[in-house]
N, C-alpha and C positions, 0 to 999 in steps of 0.2 A: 352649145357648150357641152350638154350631156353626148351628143354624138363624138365629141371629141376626146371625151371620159373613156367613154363604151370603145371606141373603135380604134385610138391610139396609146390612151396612156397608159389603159388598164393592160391592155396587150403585154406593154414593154415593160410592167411592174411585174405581169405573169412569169416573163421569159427571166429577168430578174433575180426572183424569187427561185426560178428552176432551175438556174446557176449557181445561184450562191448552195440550193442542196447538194449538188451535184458536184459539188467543190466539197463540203464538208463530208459526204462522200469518201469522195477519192481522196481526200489530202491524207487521212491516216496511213492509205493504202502507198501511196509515194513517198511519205514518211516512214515507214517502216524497207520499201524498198531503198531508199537511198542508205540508209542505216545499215543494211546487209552488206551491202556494198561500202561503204567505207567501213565496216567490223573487218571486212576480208582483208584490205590492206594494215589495218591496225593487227591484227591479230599476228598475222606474219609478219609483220615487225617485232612485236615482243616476242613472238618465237626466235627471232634473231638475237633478243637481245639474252635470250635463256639461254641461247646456245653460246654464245660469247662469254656471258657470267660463268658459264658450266666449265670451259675452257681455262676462264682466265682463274677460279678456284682449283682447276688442278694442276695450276703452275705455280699460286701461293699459299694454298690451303683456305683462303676465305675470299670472299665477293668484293668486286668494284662497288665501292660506298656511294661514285658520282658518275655519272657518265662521263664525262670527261676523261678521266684514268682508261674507265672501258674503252671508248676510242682510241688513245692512245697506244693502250694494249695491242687494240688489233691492227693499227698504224707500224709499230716500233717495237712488237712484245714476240717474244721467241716461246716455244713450246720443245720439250724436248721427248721426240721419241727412242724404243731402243729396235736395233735395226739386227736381226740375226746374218751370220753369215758361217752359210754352212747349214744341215740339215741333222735334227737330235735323231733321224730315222736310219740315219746312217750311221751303223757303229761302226766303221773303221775310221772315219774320217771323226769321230768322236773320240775313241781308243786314242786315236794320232794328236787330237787335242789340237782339230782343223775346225771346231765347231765353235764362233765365240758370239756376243752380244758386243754394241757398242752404241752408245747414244749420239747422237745427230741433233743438233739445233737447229730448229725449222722456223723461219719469220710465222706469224700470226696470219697474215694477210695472204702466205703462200699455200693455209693449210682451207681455212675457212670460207665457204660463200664464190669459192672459184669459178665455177659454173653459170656466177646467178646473173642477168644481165640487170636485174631490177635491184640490185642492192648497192646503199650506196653508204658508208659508213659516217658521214657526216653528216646525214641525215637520221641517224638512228636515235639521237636524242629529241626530235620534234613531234608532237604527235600531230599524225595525218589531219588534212582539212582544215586545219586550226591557227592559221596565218600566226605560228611562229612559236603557241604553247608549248614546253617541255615537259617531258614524262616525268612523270615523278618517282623517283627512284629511291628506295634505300637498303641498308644492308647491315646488316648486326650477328653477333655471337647469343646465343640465347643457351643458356643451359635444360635439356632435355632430359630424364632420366638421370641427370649425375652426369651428362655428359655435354660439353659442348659444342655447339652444333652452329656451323654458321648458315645463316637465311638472309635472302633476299626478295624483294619483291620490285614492282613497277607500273605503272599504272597511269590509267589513260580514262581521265574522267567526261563522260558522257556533254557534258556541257562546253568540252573544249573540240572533243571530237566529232560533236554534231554542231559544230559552230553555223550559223548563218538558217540555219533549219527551222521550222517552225516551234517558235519558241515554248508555246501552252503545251507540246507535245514532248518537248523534252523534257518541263514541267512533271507528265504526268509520268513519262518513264521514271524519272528520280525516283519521283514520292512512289511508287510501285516497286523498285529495287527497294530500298529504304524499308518499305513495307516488310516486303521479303528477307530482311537482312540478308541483303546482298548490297557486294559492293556498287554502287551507280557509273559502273563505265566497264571500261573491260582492265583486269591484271593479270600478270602473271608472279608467281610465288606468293610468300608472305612472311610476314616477318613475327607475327602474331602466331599461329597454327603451321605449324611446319607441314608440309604441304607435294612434298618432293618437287616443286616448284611447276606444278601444274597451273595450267592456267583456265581462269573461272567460267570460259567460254565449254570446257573441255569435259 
């Protein structure tokens, strides 16, 4: 029985035991790498959605309050630029009153993201990973100085976007944001600290 202790079990307790350090180990370090890697996709999403808000405020002077509006915006919403024709460099064709401005209505969808092959507007309200969570979005008038200022923020809390992740470790990320007073996930703007609507990775 002792030769069976000594020579098989203890063995397989050692190797065991060498595992599970070797696990505890590594898991922060694949934790933190998986986290980098879904930060990259979140993050360019809400930069999407800043570019969109940015847009769609300088068509009505203040921020989509829901994503939904926002989509639709860039679905269905026209932006208008002014389009010169003719040249201020040239003073004869100026003199002659050949030189004019005139605005042009542009669909939303025809101006924005045309290039991207990875963007997909019906997906900009989901946060990444998170089998279905919504950003949480809001938007407000806040008086500034005497003036008012419209703000927006968005936000993509840590618990939804490290969904399925080792839980004690998104645990201890929180309570370390928290700590920090910082927000626990990633945002952009704010609706609190006007902010020029940078985002807190940044």
């Amino acid at each position: 029985m002792k030769k069976l202790l000594t020579y098989l079990i203890l063995p397989l307790a050692i190797i065991a035991v060498a595992i599970l350090i070797v696990r505890s180990i590594n898991e922060p370090v694949r934790f933190n790498n998986e986290k980098i890697a879904r930060e990259e996709v979140a993050i360019q999403r809400l930069k999407d959605i800043r570019e969109l808000q940015t847009t769609f405020k300088s068509a009505f002077g203040y921020y989509a309050p829901v994503m939904d509006t926002l989509i639709d915006f860039y679905k269905n919403g026209k932006i208008t630029i002014v389009r010169q024709i003719g040249s201020m460099d040239d003073s004869v064709a100026v003199a002659r009153k050949l030189v004019r401005r005139e605005n042009i209505d542009i669909l939303v969808k025809d101006t924005l993201f045309t290039t991207r092959t990875d963007f997909f507007v019906d997906s900009l309200k989901y946060i990444p990973f998170s089998y279905g969570d919504t950003i949480i979005m809001s938007a407000v008038s806040k008086m500034v100085s005497g003036v008012s200022v419209p703000l927006f923020e968005a936000k993509m809390p840590y618990n939804s976007l490290l969904k399925g992740m080792d839980h004690q470790l998104i645990v201890n990320l929180n309570a370390d944001r928290v700590d920090t007073e910082r927000y626990p996930g990633l945002m952009v703007g704010s609706i609190l600290n006007p902010n020029n609507n940078a985002g807190n990775w940044e």
